[in-house]
C-alpha positions as CSV (number, residue, x, y, z in Angstrom):
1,X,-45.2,7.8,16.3
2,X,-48.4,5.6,15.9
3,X,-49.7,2.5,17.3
4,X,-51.8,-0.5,16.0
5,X,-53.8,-1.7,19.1
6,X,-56.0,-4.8,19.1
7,X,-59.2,-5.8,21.3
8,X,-59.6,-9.3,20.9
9,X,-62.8,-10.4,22.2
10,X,-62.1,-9.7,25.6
11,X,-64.9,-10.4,28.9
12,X,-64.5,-8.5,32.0
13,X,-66.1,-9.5,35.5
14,X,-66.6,-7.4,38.7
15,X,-68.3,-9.7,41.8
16,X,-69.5,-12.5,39.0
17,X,-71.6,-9.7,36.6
18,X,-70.3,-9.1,33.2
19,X,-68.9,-5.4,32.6
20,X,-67.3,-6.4,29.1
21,X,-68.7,-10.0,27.0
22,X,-66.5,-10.2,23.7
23,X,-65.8,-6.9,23.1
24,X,-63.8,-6.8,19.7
25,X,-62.0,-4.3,17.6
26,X,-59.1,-3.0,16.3
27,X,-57.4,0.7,16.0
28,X,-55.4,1.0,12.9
29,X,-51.9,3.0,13.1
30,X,-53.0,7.0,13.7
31,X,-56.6,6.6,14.1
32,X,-59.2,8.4,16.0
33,X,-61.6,6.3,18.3
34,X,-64.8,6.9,19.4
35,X,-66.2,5.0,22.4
36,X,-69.8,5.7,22.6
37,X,-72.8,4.5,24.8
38,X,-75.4,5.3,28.0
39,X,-73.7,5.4,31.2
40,X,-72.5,2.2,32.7
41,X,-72.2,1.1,29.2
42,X,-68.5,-0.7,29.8
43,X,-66.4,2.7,28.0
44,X,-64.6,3.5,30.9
45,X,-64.1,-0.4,31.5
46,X,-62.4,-0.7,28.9
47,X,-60.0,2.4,29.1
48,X,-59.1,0.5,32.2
49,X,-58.4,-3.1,31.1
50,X,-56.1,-1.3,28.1
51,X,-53.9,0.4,30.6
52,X,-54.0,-2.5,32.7
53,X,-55.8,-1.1,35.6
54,X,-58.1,-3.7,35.2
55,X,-57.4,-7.5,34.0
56,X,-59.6,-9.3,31.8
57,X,-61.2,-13.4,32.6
58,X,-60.8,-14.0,28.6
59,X,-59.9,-12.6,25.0
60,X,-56.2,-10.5,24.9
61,X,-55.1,-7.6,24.0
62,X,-52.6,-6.2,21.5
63,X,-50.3,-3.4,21.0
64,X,-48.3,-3.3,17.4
65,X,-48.7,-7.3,17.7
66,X,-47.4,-7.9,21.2
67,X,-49.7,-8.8,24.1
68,X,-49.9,-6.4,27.0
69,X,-50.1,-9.1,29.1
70,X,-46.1,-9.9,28.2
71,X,-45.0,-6.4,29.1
72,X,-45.0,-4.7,32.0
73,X,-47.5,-2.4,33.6
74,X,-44.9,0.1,33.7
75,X,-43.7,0.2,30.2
76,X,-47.3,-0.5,29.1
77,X,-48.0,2.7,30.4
78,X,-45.2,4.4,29.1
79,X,-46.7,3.9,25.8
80,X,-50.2,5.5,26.6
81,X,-51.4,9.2,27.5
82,X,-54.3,10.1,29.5
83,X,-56.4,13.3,29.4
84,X,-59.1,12.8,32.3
85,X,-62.4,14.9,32.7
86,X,-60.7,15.8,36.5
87,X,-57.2,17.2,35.6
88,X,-54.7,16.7,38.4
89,X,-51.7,18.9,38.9
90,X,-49.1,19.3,41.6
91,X,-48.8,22.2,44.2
92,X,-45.5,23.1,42.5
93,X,-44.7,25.8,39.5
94,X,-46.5,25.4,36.5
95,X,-43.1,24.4,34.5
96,X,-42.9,21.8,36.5
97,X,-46.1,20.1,36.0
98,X,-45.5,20.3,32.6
99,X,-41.7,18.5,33.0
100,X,-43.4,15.8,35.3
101,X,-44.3,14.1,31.9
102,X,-40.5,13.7,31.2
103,X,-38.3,15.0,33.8
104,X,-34.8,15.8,31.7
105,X,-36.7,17.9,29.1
106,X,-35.5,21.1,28.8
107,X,-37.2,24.7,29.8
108,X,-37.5,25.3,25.9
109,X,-39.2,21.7,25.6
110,X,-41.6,22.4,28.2
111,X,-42.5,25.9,26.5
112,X,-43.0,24.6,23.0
113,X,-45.7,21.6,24.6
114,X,-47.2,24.1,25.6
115,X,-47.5,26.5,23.2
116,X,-49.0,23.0,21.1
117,X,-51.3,22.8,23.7
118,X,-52.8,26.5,23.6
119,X,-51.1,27.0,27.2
120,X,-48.4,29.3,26.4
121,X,-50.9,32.7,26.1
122,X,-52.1,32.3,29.0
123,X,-49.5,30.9,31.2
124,X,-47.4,33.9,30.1
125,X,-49.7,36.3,31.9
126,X,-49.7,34.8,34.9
127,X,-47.8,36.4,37.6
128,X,-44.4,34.8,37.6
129,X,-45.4,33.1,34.2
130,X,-44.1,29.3,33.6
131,X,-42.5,29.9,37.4
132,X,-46.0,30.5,39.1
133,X,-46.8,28.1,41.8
134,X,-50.4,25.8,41.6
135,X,-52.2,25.8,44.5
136,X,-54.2,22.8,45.9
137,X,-53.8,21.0,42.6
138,X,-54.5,24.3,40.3
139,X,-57.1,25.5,42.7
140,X,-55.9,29.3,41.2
141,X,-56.6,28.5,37.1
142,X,-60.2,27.9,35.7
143,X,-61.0,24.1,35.0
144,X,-59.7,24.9,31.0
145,X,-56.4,26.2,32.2
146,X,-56.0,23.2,34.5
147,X,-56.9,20.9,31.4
148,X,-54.3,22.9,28.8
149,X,-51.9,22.2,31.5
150,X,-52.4,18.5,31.3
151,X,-52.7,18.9,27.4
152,X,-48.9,20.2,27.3
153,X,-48.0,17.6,29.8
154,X,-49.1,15.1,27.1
155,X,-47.6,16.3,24.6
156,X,-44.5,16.7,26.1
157,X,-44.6,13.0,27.1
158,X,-44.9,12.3,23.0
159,X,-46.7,8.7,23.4
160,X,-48.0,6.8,20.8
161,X,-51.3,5.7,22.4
162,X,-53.7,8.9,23.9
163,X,-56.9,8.0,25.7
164,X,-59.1,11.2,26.5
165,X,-62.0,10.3,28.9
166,X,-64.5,13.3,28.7
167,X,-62.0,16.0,28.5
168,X,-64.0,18.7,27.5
169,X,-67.2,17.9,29.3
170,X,-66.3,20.1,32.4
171,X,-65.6,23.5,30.9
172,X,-68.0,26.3,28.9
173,X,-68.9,26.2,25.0
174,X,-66.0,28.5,24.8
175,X,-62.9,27.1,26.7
176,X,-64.1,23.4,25.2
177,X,-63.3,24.8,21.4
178,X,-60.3,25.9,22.5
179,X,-59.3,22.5,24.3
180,X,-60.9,20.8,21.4
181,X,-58.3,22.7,19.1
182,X,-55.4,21.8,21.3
183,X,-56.7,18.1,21.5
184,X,-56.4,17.8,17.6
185,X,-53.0,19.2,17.9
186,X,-51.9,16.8,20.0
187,X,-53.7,13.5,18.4
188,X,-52.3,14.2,15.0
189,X,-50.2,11.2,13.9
190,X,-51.4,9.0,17.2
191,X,-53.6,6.1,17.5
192,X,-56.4,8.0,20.0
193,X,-59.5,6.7,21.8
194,X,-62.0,9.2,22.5
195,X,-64.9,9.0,25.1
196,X,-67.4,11.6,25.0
197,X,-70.6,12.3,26.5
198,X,-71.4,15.5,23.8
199,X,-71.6,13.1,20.5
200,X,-71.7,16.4,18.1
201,X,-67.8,16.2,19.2
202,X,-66.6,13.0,17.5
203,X,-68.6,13.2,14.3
204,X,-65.5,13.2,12.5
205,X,-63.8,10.3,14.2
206,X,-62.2,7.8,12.1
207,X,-64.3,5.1,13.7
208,X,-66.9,5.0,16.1
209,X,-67.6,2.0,18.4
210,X,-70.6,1.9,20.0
211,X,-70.7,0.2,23.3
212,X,-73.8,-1.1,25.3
213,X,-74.3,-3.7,28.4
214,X,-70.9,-4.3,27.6
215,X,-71.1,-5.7,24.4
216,X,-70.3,-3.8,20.7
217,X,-73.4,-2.8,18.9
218,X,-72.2,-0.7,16.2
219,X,-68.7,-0.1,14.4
220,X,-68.7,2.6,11.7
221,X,-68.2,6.3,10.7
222,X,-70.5,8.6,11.8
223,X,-72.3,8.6,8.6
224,X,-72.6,5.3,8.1
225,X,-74.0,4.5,12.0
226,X,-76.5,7.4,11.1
227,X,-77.0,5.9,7.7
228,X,-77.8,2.2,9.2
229,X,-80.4,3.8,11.7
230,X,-79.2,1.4,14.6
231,X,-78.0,1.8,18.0
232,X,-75.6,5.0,17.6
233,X,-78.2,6.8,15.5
234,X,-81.2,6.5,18.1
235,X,-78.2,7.6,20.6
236,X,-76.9,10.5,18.7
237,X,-80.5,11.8,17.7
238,X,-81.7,11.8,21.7
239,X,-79.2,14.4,22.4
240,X,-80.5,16.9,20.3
241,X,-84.9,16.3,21.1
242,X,-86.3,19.2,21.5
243,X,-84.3,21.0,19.3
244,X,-85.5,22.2,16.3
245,X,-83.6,20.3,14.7
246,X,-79.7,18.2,14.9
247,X,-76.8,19.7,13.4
248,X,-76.6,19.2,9.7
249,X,-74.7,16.2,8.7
């Protein structure tokens, strides 16, 4: 299940300042995206004007040729999954907030998302297992469990478009490898954007897009932005000053 999506030089306003001037690219069937840039850059923005939260003053998009302004919001978004930095579950059993991604799926469907997602170990040892009730939104798992949740959720939901907005960038060096190993699980075979903060995370994107004032600086893999010593290499090489030295290419 893959998706060809298309930004078409598309401008965003908010209270007459630009947040988005031409941005252009495209997202071939199964690839993995990397939006990259400072804060306040325009990632998020446009995240946001792909799932319709926001609208756009001028360009279009496109999803497998068809304009997401001729569909509706609804089945727009029944095309695209999200995996937020702030997970949010319901006070209600964990096999239900898995299900709430497609209610008639089965107890067995439910199981298997989440044993993609690297839920199943420890949902198992729980108290009362897949039948354990959430409190205040997952108040009783760790911020990783609370994101594997959402993971198998996802994947349950099988969509052909996944946008992952800083996913890993609230848990330890240890739960992010695990959710990192899940994530790659669940993107194989989709058309994914990624936004990350941690840049050593999307080296092997299939293209990175480098975003900054709003406006596209840099398209490329990650060897050949590092290559071209622009924008994304000055980026990627300020995370890692005072280091000895950045991870080996």
């Amino acid at each position: 299940m893959t998706a060809v999506l298309e930004i078409r030089g598309i401008a965003k306003q908010f209270g007459g300042l630009s947040a988005l001037d031409g941005v252009a690219f495209t997202v071939g069937e199964g690839e993995l995206v990397a939006l990259v840039g400072p804060t306040g850059a325009g990632k998020s923005t446009i995240i946001n004007v792909i799932t319709r939260y926001y609208d756009i003053q001028a360009g279009d998009i496109r999803l497998d040729d068809a304009s997401i302004y001729d569909v509706t919001t609804t089945s727009l978004r029944e095309q695209v999954g999200m995996v937020l930095q702030e997970p949010y579950l319901f006070s209600d059993t964990v096999m239900a907030n898995i299900r709430y991604a497609r209610l008639e799926a089965t107890d067995e469907e439910c199981i298997e998302a989440a044993k993609a997602a690297r839920a199943d170990g420890f949902i198992t040892r729980l108290p009362d297992g897949y039948e354990t009730v959430l409190s205040g939104g997952g108040s009783n798992l760790s911020q990783g469990q609370r994101q594997l949740i959402t993971i198998a959720r996802i994947v349950l939901a099988s969509r052909p478009v996944l946008i992952l907005d800083e996913a890993t960038s609230s848990v330890d060096t240890r739960t992010e490898k695990a959710l990192q190993e899940a994530l790659t699980t669940m993107m194989k075979g989709r058309t994914s954007f990624v936004i990350a903060h941690r840049l050593s995370t999307i080296r092997d994107s299939d293209v990175i897009v480098a975003i900054n004032e709003g406006r596209v600086v840099d398209v490329g893999s990650h060897d050949e932005l590092m290559a071209a010593r622009g924008f994304y290499h000055d980026l990627y090489m300020s995370q890692f000053r005072g280091d000895a030295r950045p991870p080996a290419p």
